[in-house]
Structure formats: C-alpha cells, structure tokens
C-alpha positions as CSV (number, residue, x, y, z in Angstrom):
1,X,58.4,48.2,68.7
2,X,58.2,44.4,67.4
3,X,56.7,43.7,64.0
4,X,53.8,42.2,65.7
5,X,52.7,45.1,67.5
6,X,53.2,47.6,64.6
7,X,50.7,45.0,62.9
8,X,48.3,45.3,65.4
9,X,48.8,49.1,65.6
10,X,48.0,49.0,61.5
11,X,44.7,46.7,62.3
12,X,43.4,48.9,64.8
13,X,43.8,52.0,62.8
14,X,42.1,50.2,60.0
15,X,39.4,49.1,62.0
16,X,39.0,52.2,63.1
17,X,38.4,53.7,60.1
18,X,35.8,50.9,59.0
19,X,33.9,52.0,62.5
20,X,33.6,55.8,61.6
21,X,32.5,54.7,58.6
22,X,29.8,52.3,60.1
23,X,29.1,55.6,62.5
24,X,28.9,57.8,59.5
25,X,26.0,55.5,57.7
26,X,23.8,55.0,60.3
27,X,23.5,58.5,61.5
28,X,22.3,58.9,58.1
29,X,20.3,56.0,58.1
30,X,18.7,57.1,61.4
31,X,17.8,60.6,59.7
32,X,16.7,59.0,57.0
33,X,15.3,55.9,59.7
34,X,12.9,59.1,60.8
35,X,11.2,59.9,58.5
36,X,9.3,56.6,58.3
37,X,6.7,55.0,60.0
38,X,6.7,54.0,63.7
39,X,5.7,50.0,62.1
40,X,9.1,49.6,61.7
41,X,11.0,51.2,64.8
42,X,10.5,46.8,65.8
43,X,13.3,46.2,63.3
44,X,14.8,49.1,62.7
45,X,18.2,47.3,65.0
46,X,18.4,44.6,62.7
47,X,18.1,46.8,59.8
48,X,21.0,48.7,60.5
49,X,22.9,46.2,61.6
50,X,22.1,44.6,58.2
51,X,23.3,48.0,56.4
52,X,26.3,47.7,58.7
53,X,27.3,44.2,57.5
54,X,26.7,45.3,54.1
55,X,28.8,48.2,54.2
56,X,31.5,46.2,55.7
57,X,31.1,43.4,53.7
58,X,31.7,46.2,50.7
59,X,34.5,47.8,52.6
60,X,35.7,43.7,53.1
61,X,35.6,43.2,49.2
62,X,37.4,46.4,48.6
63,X,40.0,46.0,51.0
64,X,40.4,42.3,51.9
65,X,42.3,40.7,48.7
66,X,45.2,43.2,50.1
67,X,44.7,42.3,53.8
68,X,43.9,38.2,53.4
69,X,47.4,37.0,54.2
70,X,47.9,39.7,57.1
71,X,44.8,39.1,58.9
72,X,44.7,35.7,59.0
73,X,48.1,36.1,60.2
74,X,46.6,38.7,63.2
75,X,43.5,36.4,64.0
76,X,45.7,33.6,64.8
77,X,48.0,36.1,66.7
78,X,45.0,37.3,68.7
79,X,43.2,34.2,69.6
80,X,46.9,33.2,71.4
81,X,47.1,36.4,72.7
82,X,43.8,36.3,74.6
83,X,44.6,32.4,75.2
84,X,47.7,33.9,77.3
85,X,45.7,36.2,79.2
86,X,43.0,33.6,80.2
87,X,45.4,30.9,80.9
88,X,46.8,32.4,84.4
89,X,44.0,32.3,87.4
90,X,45.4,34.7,89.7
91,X,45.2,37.9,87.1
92,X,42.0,39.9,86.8
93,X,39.4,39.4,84.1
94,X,39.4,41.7,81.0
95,X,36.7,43.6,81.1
96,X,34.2,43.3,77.7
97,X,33.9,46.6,76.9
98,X,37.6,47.6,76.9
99,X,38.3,44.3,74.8
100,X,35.7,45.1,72.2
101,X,36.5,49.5,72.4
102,X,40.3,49.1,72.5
103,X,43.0,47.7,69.6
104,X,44.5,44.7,70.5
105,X,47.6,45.9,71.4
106,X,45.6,48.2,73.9
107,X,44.0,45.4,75.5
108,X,47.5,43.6,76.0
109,X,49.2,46.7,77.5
110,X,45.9,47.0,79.8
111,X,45.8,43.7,80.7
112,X,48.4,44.1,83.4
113,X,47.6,47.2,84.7
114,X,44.6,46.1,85.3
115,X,45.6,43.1,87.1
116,X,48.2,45.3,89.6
117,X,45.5,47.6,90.4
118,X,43.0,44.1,91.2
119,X,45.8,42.5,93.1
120,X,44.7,41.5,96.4
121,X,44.9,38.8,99.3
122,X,43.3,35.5,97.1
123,X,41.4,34.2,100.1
124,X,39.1,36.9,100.7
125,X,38.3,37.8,97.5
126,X,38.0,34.2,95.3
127,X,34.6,34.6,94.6
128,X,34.8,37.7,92.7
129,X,37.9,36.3,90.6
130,X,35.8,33.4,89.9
131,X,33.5,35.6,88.4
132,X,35.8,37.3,86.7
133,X,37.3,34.6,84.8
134,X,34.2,33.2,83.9
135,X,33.5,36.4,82.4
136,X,36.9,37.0,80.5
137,X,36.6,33.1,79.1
138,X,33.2,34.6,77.5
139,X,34.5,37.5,76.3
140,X,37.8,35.8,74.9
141,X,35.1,33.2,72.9
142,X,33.4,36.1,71.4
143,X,36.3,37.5,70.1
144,X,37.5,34.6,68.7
145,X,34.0,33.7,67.1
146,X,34.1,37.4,65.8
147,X,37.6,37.4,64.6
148,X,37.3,33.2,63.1
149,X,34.1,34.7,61.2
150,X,35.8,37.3,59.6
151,X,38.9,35.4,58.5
152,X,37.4,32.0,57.5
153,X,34.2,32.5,55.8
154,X,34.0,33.2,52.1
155,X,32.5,37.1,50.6
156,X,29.4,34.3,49.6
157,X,28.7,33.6,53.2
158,X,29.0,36.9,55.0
159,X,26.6,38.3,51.9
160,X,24.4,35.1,52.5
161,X,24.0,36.5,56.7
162,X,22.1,39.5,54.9
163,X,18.7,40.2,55.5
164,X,16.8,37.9,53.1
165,X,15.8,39.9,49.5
166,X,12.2,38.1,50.3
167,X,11.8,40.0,53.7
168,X,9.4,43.3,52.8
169,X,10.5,44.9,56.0
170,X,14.1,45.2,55.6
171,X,14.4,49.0,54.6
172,X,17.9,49.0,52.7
173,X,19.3,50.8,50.1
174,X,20.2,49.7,46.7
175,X,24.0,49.1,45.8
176,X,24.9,50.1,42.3
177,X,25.7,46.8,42.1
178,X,22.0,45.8,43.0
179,X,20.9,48.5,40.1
180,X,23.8,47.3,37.4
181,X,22.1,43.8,38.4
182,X,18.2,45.0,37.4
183,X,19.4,46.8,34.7
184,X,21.4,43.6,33.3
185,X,18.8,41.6,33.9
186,X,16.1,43.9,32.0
187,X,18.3,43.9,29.3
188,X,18.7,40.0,29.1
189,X,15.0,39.4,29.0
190,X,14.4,42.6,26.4
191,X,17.1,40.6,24.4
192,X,15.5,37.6,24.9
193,X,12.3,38.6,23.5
194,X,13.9,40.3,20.4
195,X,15.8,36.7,19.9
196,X,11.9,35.2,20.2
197,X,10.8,37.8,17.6
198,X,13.6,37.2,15.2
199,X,13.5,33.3,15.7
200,X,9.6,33.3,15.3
201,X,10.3,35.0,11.9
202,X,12.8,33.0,10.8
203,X,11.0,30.3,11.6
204,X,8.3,31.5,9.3
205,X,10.8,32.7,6.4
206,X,12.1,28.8,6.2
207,X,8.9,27.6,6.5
208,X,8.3,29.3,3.7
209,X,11.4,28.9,2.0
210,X,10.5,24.9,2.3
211,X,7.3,25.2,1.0
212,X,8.9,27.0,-1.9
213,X,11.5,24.7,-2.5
214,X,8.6,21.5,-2.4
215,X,6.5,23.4,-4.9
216,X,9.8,23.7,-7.5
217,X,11.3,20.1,-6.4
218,X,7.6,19.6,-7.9
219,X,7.7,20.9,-10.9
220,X,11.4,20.0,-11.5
221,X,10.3,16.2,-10.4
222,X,7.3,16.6,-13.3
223,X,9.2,18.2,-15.9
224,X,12.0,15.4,-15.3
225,X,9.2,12.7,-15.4
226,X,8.0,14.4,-18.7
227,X,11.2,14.7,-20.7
228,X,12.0,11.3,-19.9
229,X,8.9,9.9,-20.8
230,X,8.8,12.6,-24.4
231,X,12.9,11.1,-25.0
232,X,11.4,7.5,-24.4
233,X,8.6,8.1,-26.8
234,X,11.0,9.9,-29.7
235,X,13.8,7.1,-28.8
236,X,11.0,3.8,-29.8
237,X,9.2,5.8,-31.9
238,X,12.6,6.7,-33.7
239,X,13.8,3.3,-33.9
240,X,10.7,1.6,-34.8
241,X,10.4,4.1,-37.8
242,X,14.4,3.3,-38.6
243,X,13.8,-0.4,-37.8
244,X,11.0,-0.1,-40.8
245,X,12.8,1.5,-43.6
246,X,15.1,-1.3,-43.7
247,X,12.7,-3.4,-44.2
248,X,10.5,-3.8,-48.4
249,X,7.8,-1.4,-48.4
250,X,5.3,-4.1,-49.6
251,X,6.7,-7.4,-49.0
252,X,3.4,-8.8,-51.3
253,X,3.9,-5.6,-53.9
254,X,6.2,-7.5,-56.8
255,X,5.1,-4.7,-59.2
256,X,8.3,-3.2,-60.7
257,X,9.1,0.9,-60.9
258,X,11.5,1.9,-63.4
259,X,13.8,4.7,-61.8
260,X,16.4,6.9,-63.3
261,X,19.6,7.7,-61.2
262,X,21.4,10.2,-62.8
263,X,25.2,10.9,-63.5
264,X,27.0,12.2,-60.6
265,X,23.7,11.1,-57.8
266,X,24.9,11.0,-54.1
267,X,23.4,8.2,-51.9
268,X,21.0,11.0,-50.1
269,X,20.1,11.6,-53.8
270,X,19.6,8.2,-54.7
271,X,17.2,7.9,-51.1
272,X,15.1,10.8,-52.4
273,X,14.3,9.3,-56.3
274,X,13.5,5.9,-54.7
275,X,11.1,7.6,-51.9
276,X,9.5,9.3,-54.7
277,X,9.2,6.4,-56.9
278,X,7.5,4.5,-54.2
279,X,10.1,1.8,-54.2
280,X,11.5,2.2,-50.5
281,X,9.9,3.8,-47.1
282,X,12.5,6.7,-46.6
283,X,15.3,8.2,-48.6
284,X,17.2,9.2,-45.6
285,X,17.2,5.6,-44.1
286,X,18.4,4.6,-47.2
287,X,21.4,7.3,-47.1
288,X,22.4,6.2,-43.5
289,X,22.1,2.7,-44.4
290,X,24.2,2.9,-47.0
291,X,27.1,4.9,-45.0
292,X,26.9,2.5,-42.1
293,X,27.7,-0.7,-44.9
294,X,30.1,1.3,-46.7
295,X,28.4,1.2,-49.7
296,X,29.9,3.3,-52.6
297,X,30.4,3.2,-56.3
298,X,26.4,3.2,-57.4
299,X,26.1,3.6,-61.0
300,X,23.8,6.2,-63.5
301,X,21.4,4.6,-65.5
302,X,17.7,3.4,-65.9
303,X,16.1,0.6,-62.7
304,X,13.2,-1.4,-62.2
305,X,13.1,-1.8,-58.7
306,X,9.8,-3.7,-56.8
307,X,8.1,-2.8,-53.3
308,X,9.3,-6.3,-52.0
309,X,12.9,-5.4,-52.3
310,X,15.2,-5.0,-49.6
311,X,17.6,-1.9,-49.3
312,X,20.4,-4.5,-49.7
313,X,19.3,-5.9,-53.0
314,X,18.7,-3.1,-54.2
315,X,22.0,-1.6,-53.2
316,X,23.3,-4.7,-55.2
317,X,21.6,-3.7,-58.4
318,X,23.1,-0.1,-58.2
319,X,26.9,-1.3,-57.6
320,X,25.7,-3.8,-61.3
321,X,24.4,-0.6,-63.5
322,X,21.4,0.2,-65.2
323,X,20.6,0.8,-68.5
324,X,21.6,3.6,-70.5
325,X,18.1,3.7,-72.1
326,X,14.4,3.1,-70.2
327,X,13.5,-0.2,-69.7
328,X,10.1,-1.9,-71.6
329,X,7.9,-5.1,-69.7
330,X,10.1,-7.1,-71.8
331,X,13.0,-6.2,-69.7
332,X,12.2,-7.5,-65.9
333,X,12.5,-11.6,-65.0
334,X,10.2,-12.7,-61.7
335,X,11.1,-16.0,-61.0
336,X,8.1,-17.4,-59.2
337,X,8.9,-19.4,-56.2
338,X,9.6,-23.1,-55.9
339,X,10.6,-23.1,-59.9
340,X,13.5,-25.3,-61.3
341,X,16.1,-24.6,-63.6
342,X,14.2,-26.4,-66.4
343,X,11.4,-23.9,-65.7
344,X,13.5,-21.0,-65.0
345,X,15.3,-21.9,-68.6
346,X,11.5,-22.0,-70.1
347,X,10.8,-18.6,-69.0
348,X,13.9,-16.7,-69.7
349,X,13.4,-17.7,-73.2
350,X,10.0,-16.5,-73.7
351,X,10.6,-13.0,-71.6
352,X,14.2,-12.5,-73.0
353,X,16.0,-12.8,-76.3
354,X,18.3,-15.7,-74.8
355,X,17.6,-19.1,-75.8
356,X,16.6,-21.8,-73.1
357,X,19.7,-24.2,-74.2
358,X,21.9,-21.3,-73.9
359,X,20.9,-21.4,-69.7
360,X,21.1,-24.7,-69.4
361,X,24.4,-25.2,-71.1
362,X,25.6,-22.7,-67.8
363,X,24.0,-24.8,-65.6
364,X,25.8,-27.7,-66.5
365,X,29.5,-25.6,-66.6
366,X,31.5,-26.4,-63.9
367,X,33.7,-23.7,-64.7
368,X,31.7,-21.4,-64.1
369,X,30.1,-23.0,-61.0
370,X,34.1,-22.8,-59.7
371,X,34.2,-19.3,-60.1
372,X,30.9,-18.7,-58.2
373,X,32.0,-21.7,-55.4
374,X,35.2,-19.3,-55.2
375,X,32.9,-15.9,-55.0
376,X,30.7,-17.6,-52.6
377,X,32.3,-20.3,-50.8
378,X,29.9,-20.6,-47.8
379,X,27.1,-20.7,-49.8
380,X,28.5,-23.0,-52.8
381,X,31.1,-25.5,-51.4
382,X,28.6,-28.4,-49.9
383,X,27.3,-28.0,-53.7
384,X,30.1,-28.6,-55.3
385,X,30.9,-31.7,-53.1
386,X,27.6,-33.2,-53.5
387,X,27.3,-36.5,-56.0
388,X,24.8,-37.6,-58.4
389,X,23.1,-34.0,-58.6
390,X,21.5,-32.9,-61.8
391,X,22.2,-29.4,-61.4
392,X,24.8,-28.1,-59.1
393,X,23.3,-24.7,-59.0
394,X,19.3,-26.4,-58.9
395,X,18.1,-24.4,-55.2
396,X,20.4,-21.4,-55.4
397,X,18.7,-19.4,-57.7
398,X,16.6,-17.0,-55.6
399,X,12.8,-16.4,-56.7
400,X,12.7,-12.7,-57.1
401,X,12.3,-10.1,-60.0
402,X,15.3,-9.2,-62.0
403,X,16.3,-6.7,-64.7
404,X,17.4,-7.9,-67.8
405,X,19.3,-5.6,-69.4
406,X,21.1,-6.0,-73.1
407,X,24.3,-5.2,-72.3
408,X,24.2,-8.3,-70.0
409,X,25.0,-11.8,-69.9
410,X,23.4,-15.0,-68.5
411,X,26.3,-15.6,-66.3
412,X,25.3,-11.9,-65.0
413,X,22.0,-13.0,-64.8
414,X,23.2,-15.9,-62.9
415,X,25.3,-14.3,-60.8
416,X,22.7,-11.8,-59.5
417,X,20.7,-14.8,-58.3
418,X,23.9,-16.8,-56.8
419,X,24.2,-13.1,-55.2
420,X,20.4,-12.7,-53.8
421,X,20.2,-16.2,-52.3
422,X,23.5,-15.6,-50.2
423,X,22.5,-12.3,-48.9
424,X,19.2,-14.6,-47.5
425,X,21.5,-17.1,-45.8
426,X,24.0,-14.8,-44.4
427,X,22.7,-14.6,-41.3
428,X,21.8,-18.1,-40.9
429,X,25.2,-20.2,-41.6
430,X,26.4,-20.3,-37.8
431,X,22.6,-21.4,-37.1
432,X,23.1,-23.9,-39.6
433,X,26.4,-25.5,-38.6
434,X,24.5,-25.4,-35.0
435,X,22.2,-27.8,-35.9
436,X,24.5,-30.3,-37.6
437,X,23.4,-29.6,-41.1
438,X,24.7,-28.1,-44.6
439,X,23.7,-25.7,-46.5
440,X,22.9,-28.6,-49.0
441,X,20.9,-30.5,-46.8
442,X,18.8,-27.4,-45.6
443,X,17.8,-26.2,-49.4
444,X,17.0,-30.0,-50.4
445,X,14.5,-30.3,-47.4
446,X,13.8,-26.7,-48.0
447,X,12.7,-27.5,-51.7
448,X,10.5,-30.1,-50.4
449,X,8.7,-27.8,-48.1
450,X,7.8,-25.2,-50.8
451,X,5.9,-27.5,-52.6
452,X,4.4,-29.8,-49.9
453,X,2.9,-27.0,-47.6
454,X,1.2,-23.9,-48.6
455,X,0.7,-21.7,-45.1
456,X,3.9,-21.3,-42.8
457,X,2.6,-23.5,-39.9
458,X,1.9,-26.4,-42.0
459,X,5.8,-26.0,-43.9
460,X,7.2,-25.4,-40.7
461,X,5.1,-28.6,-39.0
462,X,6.1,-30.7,-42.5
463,X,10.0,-29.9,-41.8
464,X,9.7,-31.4,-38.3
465,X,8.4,-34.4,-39.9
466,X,11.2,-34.9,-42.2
467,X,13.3,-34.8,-39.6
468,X,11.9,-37.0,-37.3
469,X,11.8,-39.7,-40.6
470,X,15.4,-39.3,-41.2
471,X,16.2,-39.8,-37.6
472,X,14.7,-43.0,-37.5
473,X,15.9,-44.1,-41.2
474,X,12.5,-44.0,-43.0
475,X,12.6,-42.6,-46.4
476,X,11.1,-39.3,-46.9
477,X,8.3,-40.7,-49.4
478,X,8.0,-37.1,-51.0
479,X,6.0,-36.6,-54.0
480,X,7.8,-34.1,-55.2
481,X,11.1,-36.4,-55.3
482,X,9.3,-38.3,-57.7
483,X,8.2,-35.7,-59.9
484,X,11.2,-34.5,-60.2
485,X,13.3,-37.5,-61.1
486,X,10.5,-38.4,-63.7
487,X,11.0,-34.3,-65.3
488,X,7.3,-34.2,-65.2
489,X,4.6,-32.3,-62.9
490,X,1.7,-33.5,-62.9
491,X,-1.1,-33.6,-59.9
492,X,-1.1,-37.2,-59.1
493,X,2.0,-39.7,-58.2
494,X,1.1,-43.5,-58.9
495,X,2.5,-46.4,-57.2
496,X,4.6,-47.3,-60.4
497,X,5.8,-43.5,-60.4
498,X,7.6,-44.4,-57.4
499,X,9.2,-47.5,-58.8
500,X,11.5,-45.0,-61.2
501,X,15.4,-45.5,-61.2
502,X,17.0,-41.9,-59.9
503,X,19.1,-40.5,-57.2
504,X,16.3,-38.2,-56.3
505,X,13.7,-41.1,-55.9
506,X,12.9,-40.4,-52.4
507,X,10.2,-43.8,-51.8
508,X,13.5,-45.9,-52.5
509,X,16.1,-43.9,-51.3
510,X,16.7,-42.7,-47.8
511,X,18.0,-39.6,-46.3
512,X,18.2,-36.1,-48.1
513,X,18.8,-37.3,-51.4
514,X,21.7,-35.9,-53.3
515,X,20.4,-32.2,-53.5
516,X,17.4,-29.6,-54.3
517,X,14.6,-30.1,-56.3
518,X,13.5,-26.8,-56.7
519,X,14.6,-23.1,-55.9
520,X,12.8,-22.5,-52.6
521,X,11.6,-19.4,-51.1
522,X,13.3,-17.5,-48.3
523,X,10.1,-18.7,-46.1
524,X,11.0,-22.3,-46.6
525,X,14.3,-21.9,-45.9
526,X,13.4,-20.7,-42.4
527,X,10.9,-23.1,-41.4
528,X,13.5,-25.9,-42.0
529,X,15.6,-23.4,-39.7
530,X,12.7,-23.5,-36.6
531,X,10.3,-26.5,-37.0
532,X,7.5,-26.6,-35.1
533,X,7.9,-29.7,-32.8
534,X,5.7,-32.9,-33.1
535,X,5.7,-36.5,-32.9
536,X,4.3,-37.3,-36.1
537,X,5.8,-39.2,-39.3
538,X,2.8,-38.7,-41.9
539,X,1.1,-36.2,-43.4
540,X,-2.0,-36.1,-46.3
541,X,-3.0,-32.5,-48.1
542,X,-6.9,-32.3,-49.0
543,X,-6.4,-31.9,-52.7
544,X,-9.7,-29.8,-52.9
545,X,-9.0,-27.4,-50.0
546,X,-5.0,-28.0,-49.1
547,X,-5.4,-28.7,-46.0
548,X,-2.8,-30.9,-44.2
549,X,-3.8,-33.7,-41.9
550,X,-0.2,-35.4,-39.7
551,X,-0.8,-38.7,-38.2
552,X,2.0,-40.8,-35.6
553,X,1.0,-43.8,-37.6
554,X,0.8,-45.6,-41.0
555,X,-2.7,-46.8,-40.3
556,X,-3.9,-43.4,-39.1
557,X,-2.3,-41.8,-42.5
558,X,-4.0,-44.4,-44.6
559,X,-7.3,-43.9,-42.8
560,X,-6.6,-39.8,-43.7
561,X,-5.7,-40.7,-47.3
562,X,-8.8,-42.7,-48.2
563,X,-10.9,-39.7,-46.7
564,X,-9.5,-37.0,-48.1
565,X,-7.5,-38.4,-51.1
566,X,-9.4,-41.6,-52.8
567,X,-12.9,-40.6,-51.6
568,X,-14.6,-39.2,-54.6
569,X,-16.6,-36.4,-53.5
C-alpha cells in the first residue's frame, strides 16, 4: 500500500473516531434534549449541531497542532482526487451519501466499481449521466468547501460559527473553560474593588499625610521667621550696645573721677573699676577693646579719668602711670577750648606748681619739637616746615582735662597733648591730603573757626567761606588774626588794629597765614573737614545774641554790620 493511501486509511480512522464521539454527545444531549420543553424542539437541530461544532472544535484544538501539516497535506490530496473522478464524462456519478459515509480511500476504490456496474450504451442513457455528473460536481464542491473549511480557517473562526453567547435559546453546556473564564473574571473585578478600597484609603492617608506636613512646614516656616527676626534683633541690638561703649559716656560731663587700679589688675579688671566709677559705659567693652588694639602694659596707681573721655585716651593714660598717692583738685589741667599757649602757660601756673616761663621756654625748644616731629611725623612735619610761626606747637595742644602728677614733667605734660590731638586726626590724614591741604593749613583755619562761630552749622558755613576767599585771593579779614598778632583779646577790632605789622595779620596778608592761632577743638577741626557749601564771602556775628548773618557782597555785609554791629540798641 502507497504512503498516500495509508494516510488516508489514518484520516479515516480518525475521523471516525471524532464521529462516535459526535454520536456519543448527542445521544446524551437528546436524553438530556427531553426533558425540556417542546418551545425548543424548533431549534433543537441547530443546537446540536452547535454542540457538535463545539465538541469538534475541542477535539480540533486537542488534536490539530499534531495533524496541521498532515491534513493540509490530505485536503489538497482529496480535492485532486475528486477533481480526477469528475474530470472523465463517461464514468458514473459518485453518489453523496457513499462520499460523505465512506473514507476517502473507500470512495476511490468505489469509484470504479461503480462505474463498471453503470456502464452502458452512451446513446440511450445520456440523460441520466448528465444528471449524474451534475450531481457528483455538487457533491465534489461540498467536500471541498467542507474539507477547505477545516484546513484554512483559524480555531478564532470555527469558535466564531458558534451559536452567538447573546442567543437565550441556544441550550449548551458550559466548557470548563467557559467556568475557568467566569471564575477569572469574578476574581478580576473582586480584585478590582479591593484595589478601589485600598487606593481610596491611600488616597485619604496622603491626604492626610499632606495636610500634616503643611501644618509642620507651618510652624517650621514661623519658627524660622521668628529666630531670624529674634538673631536680627540680638545682632543690631548687640552692636549698637558695642558701637556705644566705645564711645565717652557723657561727651558734655568734664567732671573728673579719681580711680585706683591696683597692682597686678587685668584689663577685664580695669573694665569693671571704671564701670563702677562711672567713667566708661561697660567694663567688658573696654576688655575686648583693649584685646582687639593690643593694648598691654597698663600701670597701678591713682586716675582721674572724665565722662568725655574716649576708651583710647584713656587707654593712653594707663600705658603713662598714675600716682602712687590719691590725687587732690589741684592735680587735674582742663584746657578749655580755642585757648593759646600764652593762656595755656597762664593756667598751668596757677593750677600747678610749674611756672608759666618754664612752659613757654618748651614751646620755644626746637629740640624738643624734633623729638615730637620724629614721634609724630604726620601730625608735626608741615609744623616744623612752616615760617614766621610764633609757636611751632601753637594748635596742637588738644583742649581736654589732664592729670598732673608730681613725678611728671612739662615735656610729659606736653607730650600727652601732642599725643591726644594725633589720636583726633588719625583718621582724617588721607581725607586731608584728598582735599589738597596740610595738616597746617587745616588747624590755622580750624583756629579761626573756633572762635568766629559758636553752633556747628554756623563753623561749618564760616569754613566754606574761607575757602571760597582764598580761592579767589581775598584776604581772610579775620578778627581773630588781629587779636592775635597784637597778644591782646579784647571784644572790639578797630580799623588801626588792623594796620599792625605781623605774619598773622590776616586784613593785609592773604592766604592761611603762617599757622594756628589758637588750639581748636576736635569740632572745628571737622567742620573745616565737611563745609557746608555756599556762595558767600562775608559774614557779621550779632554781638548781643551771636547770631551770624553771610552776605555774597561787600555792600550787603556793610548793610548787616551797621544793623547788627554799629546800631546802638
């Protein structure tokens, strides 16, 4: 036997089997079938016929994956098998039911039987094999549309002929696969309703969990806020508090406090006995301040410090010594602003036990003004180079109360004034050169100023007038100039007052003149540093009330002087 008809014998044996079982399930479908109503005996054909297709699509899936390749292989053998048995006329039709009962390789061996036993005369009987034909074309079409629909269409498409799951009428029986399906999908909507349930509550948990963190954002945000603005208030309050101890107490309190540091003090120490003596704001300032200038070496002894002094001159009197007994009223020197060295000499000879010829002969030592011009260069060498001057150290000795001890000198003396009038000016030399001036020319206008002006707008307003005079070569015409080349003070200047022969004669003379006339206050000395701008080039005090009148012109001035100066009131 050929390969091709033991693979027909193989299909037919397996077809056969799928029939008994399509037998087998609608007998029991029938019993079953039965038992129901007569409503649907109508369908009950179609019904089965679905079951059938279902149970062979099943039996298909089961069995096919092994049989694809073999009966694709038979289909096409079969459909040129029954295209050889239509193609010759003369032999006799294939009946429909042997084709559809009987195996293929039945039908072929039956094929020519049949045709010997129908082999008669073709003229008599052409009708009938007309017929015939006609009816073994049909059936060869149906069993090629049967056998094509089984090979070519996809396990999707034979389910998809099944009796629609929407038709109420079809009576078929659930599949396990059907069951698994419910099952599954009762499962997948339970688990979608516990993933509702858990993502509704942790919905609500971060809801809550933001509202939690926005309530301590909050209060981290205010307590942030608050620090900041507590460490901004400690921070200015802090250095307005430091910014004040190193500044006098009382800048108007000249009332000296006699102290006593004793042997062996520290500078926190120190602090704490001028703090309780009421001579500074705050001991520890004064500790800190001293550490930050590196100021050591502070000697025991008896002080009279004032409320007006600043931490750095009294630092200075500390580094000096004190007195190894207590001090008396006869002891302190206040130099009064805007004094000269004549008057300076008067009064340390009535408050002291040194004689006023004895300061004047160290005015006049140029030795000694070396040694100070070599201590103090910035401060003392446009001094030393000036000409004419009567007293080279005339402006440099600082208005301010002094101690005046026993053990010390006048050059000590001195010295501590040469001392406090550089510590004023420190900070203002740059500022000086700035401007184009010397520290000669600033403490000779500066000496003016003192005396010409009483309130600080009216010196600072008199400064910008001396400049403007100088800057268009016009004598300064300065009382004071005048008084002080004559060695007199008096209230009034005449005209023939300003006829007298001196350097210092400021009607005759132009610019600064060759130096100070007085020893001027650390107030003056800064309004010559900032003037107040303004066009004028005169200016008249109200002898009665001091008031200062300024005027662009020399008529204008002389208009101000015969009202407020000649008019007899």
């Amino acid at each position: 036997m050929s390969e091709d008809q033991n693979q027909h014998s193989e299909e037919g044996s397996f077809k056969e089997q799928i029939m008994r079982a399509l037998e087998e399930g609608k007998k029991s479908r029938e019993v079953e079938a039965g038992k129901k109503t007569s409503a649907y005996s109508g369908t009950s054909k179609e019904k089965k016929n679905g079951s059938d297709d279902d149970l062979a699509s099943s039996y298909e899936r089961l069995f096919g994956n092994r049989q694809n390749k073999q009966d694709t292989t038979d289909s096409e053998q079969k459909l040129k098998s029954t295209e050889k048995i239509i193609e010759p006329p003369k032999k006799a039709p294939i009946v429909e039911d042997t084709v559809r009962s009987e195996p293929k390789s039945a039908a072929n061996k039956a094929i020519p039987q049949e045709t010997k036993t129908t082999g008669v005369d073709e003229g008599n009987t052409s009708n009938k094999n007309v017929e015939k034909i006609e009816a073994s074309k049909e059936a060869a079409r149906r069993i090629k549309n049967r056998h094509s629909e089984k090979t070519a269409l996809p396990v999707k498409e034979v389910e998809a002929e099944k009796v629609p799951k929407n038709d109420m009428n079809a009576e078929t029986e659930p599949s396990i696969f059907h069951r698994l399906g419910e099952k599954f999908d009762e499962l997948r909507h339970m688990e979608e309703e516990f993933e509702e349930d858990l993502s509704e509550e942790s919905n609500l948990k971060r809801a809550e969990r933001r509202k939690e963190d926005r309530v301590v954002r909050k209060i981290v945000y205010i307590l942030t806020i608050g620090i900041l603005i507590v460490a901004g208030i400690l921070a200015i309050s802090g250095y307005n508090y430091v910014n004040a101890g190193l500044k006098p107490l009382d800048k108007n309190d000249k009332k000296l406090v006699q102290v006593e540091v004793p042997s062996g003090s520290s500078n926190r120490q120190i602090g704490d006995i001028l703090e309780d003596g009421e001579v500074i704001r705050d001991g520890m300032v004064f500790n800190f301040y001293t550490k930050f200038k590196n100021l050591t070496n502070f000697q025991a002894g008896y002080y009279q410090f004032s409320p007006n002094m600043s931490l750095d001159q009294i630092s200075k009197e500390l580094q000096q010594g004190g007195s190894a007994e207590p001090l008396d009223d006869a002891s302190k020197l206040t130099v009064p602003e805007g004094y000269d060295v004549d008057q300076i000499a008067s009064l340390i000879a009535k408050k002291t036990d040194f004689k006023k010829e004895d300061f004047i002969k160290v005015m006049k030592d140029e030795d000694f003004f070396d040694q100070l011009k070599t201590q103090y260069p910035d401060l003392l060498t446009d001094a030393g180079n000036a000409e004419d001057v009567r007293y080279r150290l005339e402006g440099y000795l600082f208005p301010a109360t002094y101690n005046v001890h026993k053990n010390r000198s006048l050059e000590d003396l001195v010295t501590q004034m040469v001392d406090t009038t550089n510590q004023i000016l420190t900070p203002y030399y740059s500022q000086i050169k700035e401007k184009g001036l010397n520290v000669q020319e600033v403490m000779t206008l500066a000496s003016l100023v003192e005396k010409e002006g009483v309130t600080q707008s009216d010196r600072k307003k008199i400064a910008q007038v001396f400049f403007n005079r100088i800057e268009a070569q016009m004598p300064l015409q300065s009382d004071i100039s005048i008084l002080y080349a004559l060695g007199e003070h008096k209230e009034l200047v005449t005209y023939k007052d300003t006829e007298v022969d001196s350097p210092y004669n400021l009607y005759v003379n132009s610019g600064y003149g060759p130096g100070p006339f007085d020893n001027p206050s650390q107030e003056a000395i800064l309004a010559v540093l900032d003037p107040t701008e303004t066009e004028d080039y005169y200016f008249v005090a109200d002898i009665t009330t001091g008031k200062v009148y300024y005027a662009k012109t020399y008529e204008e001035h002389m208009e101000l002087v015969e009202k407020y100066v000649n008019n007899d009131k």
